[in-house]
N, C-alpha and C positions, 0 to 999 in steps of 0.2 A: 504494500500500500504506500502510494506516495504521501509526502507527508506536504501539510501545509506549510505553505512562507513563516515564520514572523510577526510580517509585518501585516498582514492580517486585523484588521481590525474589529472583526466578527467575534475574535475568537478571545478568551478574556485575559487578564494580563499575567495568570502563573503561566499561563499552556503558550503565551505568547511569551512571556520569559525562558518557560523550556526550551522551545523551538530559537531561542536566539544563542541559546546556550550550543545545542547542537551547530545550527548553522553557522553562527559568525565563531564564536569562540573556538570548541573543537576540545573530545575529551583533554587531559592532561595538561593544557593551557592555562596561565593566568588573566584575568581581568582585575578592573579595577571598579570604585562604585562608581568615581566620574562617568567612566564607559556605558555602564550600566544607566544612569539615570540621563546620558547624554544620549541611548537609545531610543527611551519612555521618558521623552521630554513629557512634562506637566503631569507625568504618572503619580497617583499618588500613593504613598508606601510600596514603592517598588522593589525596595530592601525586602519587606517581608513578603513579597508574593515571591521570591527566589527563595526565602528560609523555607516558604511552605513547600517548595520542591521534595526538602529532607524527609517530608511526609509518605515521601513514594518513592524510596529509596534511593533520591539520585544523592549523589555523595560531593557535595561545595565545601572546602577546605577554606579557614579564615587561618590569621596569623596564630591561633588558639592549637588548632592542629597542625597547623605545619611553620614551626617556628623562620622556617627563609621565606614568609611572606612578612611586608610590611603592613600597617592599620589599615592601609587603604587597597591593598589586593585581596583576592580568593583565587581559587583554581580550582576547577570546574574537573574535579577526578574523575566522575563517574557515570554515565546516563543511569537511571532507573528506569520507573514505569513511561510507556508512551502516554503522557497525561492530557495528549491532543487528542489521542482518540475515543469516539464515543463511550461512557462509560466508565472508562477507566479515570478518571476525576472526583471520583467518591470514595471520601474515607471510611474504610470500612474499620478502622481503630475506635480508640476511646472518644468520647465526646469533649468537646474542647472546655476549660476551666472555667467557670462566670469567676467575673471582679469579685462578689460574693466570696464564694468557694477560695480563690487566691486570697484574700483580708484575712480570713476564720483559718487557713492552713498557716499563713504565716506568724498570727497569736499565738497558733496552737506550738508552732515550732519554737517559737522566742525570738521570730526576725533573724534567726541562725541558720547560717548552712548544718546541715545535720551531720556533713560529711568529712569537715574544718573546722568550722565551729566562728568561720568571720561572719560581720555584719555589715549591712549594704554601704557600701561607700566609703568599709575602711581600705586599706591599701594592702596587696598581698607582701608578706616580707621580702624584702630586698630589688623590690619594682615599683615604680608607680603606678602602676594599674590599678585600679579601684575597682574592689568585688562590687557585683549587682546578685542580687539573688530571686531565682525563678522556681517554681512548680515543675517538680520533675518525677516520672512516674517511675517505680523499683518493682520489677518480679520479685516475687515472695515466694519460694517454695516452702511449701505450710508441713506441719508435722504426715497428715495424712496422703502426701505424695501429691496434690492439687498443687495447682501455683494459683494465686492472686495478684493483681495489678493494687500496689500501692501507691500513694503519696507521699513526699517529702520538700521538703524545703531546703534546694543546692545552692549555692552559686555556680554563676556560668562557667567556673573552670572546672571544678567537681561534678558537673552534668553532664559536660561533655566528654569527661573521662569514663563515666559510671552509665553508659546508655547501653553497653551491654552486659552489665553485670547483673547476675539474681542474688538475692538475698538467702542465705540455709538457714531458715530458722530450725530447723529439726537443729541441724549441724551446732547450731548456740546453746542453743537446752540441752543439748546432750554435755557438753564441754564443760555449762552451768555445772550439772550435777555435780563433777567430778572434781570439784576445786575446792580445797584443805578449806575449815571453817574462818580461818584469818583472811584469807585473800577473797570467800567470797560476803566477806561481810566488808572490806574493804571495797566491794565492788557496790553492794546496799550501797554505800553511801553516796559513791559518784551518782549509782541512779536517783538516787532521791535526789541531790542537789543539778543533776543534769549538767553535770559540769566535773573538770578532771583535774584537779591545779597538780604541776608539774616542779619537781623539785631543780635548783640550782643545775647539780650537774646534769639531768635529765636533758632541759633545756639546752644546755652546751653541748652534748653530743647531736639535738636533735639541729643545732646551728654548724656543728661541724661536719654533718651529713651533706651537708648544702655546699660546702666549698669548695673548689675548684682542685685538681690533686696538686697542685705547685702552691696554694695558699694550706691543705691540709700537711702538707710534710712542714710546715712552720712551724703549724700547732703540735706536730709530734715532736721534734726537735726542741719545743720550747719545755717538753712534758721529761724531757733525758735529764 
């Protein structure tokens, strides 16, 4: 089946983003958003009618996942679904979140990534980026071998990592059981206060993990 131009104006503006992604760009390529909204002049939110693409499999890389793009690139890795042809433009997934349902998840969460534990708008360590934090759905494999679609509350860098992971709750209960009465009442505690405070050195190993190997042989030299 041949496929439609583009530049089509029938046709609406993700299926008209796809088809621009195939024709002008070309798998494995980079664009920019200039490019992008200098295609779909006066489009509006033309950023998100490409993010809805990642709904139907196609695979758009930001500077998030592929660290040799700059703020203003993507590269266009992957086609997915043909989302120009009849049909195939209906999400057959979860139903999208109301503002409602986002406000009451992010209370429930404490305005925390569940996954880090940053809050919107602080800065991740040792960059200036500024966490934002979104609704992100986690498989649950449940004790009785079922899995369920849960919710949590990530930031955008912990979502993008954690979109293919399941959660083993069996796998956690069971491990529960088995831990000495000190460390699991050590554990009581963190859950009730939902929170974990990290001792001195704890902390310094978890900043000497981070460091480049020509900055960590310092810190071991400085340790002789």
């Amino acid at each position: 089946m041949a496929i439609p131009s583009w530049t089509d104006s029938k046709l609406g503006t993700m299926k008209r983003a796809a088809l621009w992604l195939v024709q002008e760009v070309g798998e494995g390529n980079i664009f920019t958003k200039g490019q992008l909204r200098d295609a779909f002049p006066g489009t509006s939110q033309i950023d998100r009618r490409m993010r809805d693409l990642r709904d139907f499999d196609w695979k758009i890389s930001t500077n998030r996942e592929d660290v040799s793009l700059d703020a203003n690139e993507q590269r266009f890795v992957q086609q997915g679904i043909a989302v120009w042809e009849p049909g195939k433009a209906t999400r057959s997934g979860p139903s999208a979140i109301t503002a409602n349902q986002r406000r009451d998840l992010l209370a429930r969460d404490g305005h925390k990534c569940r996954s880090c534990g940053i809050g919107p708008g602080e800065k991740y360590a040792g960059i200036e980026t500024a966490a934002q934090l979104d609704i992100a759905r986690r498989t649950v494999l449940m004790p009785d071998g079922s899995e369920t679609i849960q919710l949590l509350v990530e930031c955008n860098r912990c979502r993008i990592g954690g979109r293919e992971l399941t959660a083993d709750l069996t796998d956690v209960l069971n491990r529960l059981t088995s831990l000495p009465a000190i460390e699991r009442k050590m554990l009581t505690s963190w859950i009730a206060k939902d929170a974990r405070s990290f001792s001195t050195v704890e902390q310094l190993w978890a900043d000497y993990r981070t460091l480049p190997s020509e900055a960590r042989e310092k810190v071991r030299k400085s340790l002789s």
